[in-house]
N, C-alpha and C positions, 0 to 999 in steps of 0.2 A: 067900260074899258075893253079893247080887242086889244088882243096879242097874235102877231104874226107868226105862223111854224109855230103851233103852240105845241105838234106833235113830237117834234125833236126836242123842246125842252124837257116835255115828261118822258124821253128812254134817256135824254143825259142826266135825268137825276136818275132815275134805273142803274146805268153805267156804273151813278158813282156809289149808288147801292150797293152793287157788287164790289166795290174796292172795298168798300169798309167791311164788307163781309167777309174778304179774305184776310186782310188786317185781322177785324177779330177772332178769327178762328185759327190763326199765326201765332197769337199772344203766348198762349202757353206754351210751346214747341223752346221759342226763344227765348222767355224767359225762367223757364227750368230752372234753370243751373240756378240760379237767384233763391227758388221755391225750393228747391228742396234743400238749400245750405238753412236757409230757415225753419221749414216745416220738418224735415226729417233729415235732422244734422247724425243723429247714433244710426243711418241705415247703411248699409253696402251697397257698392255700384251696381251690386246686380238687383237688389231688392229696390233700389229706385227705377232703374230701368225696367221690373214689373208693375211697379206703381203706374210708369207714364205708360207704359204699355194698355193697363186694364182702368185708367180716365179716357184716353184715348179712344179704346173701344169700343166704352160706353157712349161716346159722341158719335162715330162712324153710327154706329147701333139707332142711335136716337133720329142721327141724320136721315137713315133709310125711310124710318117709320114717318118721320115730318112730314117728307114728300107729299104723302099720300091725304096726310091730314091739312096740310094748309092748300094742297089741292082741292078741297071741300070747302074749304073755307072762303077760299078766291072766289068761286064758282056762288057761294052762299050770298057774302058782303061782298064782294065787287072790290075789286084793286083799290079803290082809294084805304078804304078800311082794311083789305086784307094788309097790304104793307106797313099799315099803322101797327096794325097786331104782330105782324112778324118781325121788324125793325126795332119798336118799342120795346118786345119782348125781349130779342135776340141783345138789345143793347142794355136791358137794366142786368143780365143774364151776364154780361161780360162783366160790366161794373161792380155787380156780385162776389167774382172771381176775389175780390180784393178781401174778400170775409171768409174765407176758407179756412178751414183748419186742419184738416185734415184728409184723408180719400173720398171719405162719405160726402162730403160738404163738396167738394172739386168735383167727385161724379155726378151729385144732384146738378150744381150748376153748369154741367159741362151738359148735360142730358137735356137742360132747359135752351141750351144755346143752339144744340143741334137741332132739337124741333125745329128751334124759331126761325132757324138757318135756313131750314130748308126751303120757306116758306119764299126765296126769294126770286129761284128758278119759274116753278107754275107762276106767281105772279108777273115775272117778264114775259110767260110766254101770254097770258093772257092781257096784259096791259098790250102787245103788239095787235095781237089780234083787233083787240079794241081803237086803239090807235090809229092804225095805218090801213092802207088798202091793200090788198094782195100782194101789188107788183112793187110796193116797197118794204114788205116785212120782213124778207130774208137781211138787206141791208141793217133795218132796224136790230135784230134778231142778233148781227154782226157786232153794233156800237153796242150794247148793252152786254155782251160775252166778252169784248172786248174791255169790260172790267174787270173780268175774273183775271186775265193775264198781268191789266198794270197791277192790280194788288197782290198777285202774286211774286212782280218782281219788286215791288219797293217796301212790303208789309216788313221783310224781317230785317232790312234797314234802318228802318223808320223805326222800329220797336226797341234796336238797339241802341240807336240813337236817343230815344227818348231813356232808355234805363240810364243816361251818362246823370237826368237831370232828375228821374224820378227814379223811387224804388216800386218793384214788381207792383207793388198794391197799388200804386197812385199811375201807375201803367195801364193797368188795368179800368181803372176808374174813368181816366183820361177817353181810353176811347171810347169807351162805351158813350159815353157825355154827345162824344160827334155821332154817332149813329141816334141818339137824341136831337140833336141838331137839326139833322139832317130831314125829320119830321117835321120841320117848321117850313118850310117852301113846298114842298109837299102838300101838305094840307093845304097850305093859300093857294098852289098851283093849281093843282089835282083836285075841282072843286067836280065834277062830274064828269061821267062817258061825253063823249066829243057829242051825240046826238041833242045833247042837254045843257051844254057848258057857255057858261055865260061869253068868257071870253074868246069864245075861239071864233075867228071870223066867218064869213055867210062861205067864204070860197071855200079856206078848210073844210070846213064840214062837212061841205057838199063832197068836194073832192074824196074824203076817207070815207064817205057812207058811198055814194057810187062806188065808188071802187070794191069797196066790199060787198055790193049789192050785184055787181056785173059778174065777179066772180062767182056767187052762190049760181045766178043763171046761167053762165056757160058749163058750170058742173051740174045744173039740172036739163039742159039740152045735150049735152053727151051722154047721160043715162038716157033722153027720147030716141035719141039718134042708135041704140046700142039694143039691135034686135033682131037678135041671135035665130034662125031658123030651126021653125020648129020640126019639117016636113026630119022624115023617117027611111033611112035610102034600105031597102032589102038589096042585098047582091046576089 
């Protein structure tokens, strides 16, 4: 079986990558108010708003450090598996959330979501690389950021909306499931780098390996071409 454009279906599941990954990192933000009439009904407003402050923290915290690690990891297993690791992680991570009981339990899992989270940036950028050729990967680069924005505007809609049907716990569970989901076309898609890929046609291929091969040589002929004099002027 060939698939036509097989490259623009692997950054729009990328794309939707990113929505669910602003959805689940939304979750707790919006449904607070639910979580702590629950978990910590005898607190004050102030000592809840240090609570979400320092779960909170602990996810920016974890976030930073991900980067760097699931950057090693892309580079290690290769995008198909890196996003298997980061997604799968990132979503049993959410679904988790549902078993909380308290700060310790929230930070652990909030710590675990932020690695995984991060894991999803270096994977887009090296799935483009992989991908496309040069002179399409700022576009690519484009569709695929361009799901950080729709998840940012429909995430806390959609959350509250679903609180009307479930409670925080099954909120929780819920999404995570789709970031599971979402694993499944993925793997059937994303069976190899385009040099290898069963489905992807003779022309793609050709197409995304030139293109990525003209590029390395025009940047290896302007370092030929880039030859600075060496002569020594006395005045």
């Amino acid at each position: 079986m060939k698939l036509k454009n097989l490259r623009w279906w692997v950054i729009a599941l990328i794309a939707l990558a990113t929505v669910i990954n602003y959805i689940d990192r939304s979750a707790l933000s919006v449904l607070w108010p639910d979580i702590v009439e629950d978990l910590f009904p005898d607190e004050s407003a102030l000592e809840r708003k240090q609570i979400y402050a320092n779960i909170s923290m602990v996810f920016i915290l974890s976030y930073a450090f991900g980067q760097a690690i699931f950057g090693k990891i892309f580079d290690w297993l290769g995008t198909r598996v890196g996003f298997v690791l980061s997604i799968g992680v990132w979503s049993l991570a959410t679904a988790a959330h549902a078993l909380a009981q308290g700060v310790l339990s929230f930070s652990v899992f909030r710590a675990i979501l932020g690695v995984a989270e991060a894991g999803n940036w270096p994977g887009a950028a090296k799935s483009n690389a992989d991908w496309f050729p040069t002179k399409e990967r700022a576009l690519a680069q484009g569709i695929f950021n361009s799901g950080a924005a729709i998840g940012g505007i429909i995430a806390i809609p959609l959350i509250a909306f679903m609180t009307v049907y479930f409670s925080w716990k099954m909120v929780f569970v819920v999404i995570g499931l789709v970031g599971l989901l979402w694993l499944i076309p993925w793997i059937i898609l994303v069976k190899a780098p385009p040099k290898l890929h069963p489905w992807i046609t003779d022309e793609e291929r050709e197409y995304i390996l030139t293109g990525q091969k003209n590029s390395t040589d025009d940047n290896l002929c302007d370092d030929d071409e880039y030859n600075p004099s060496t002569r020594i002027i006395v005045s």
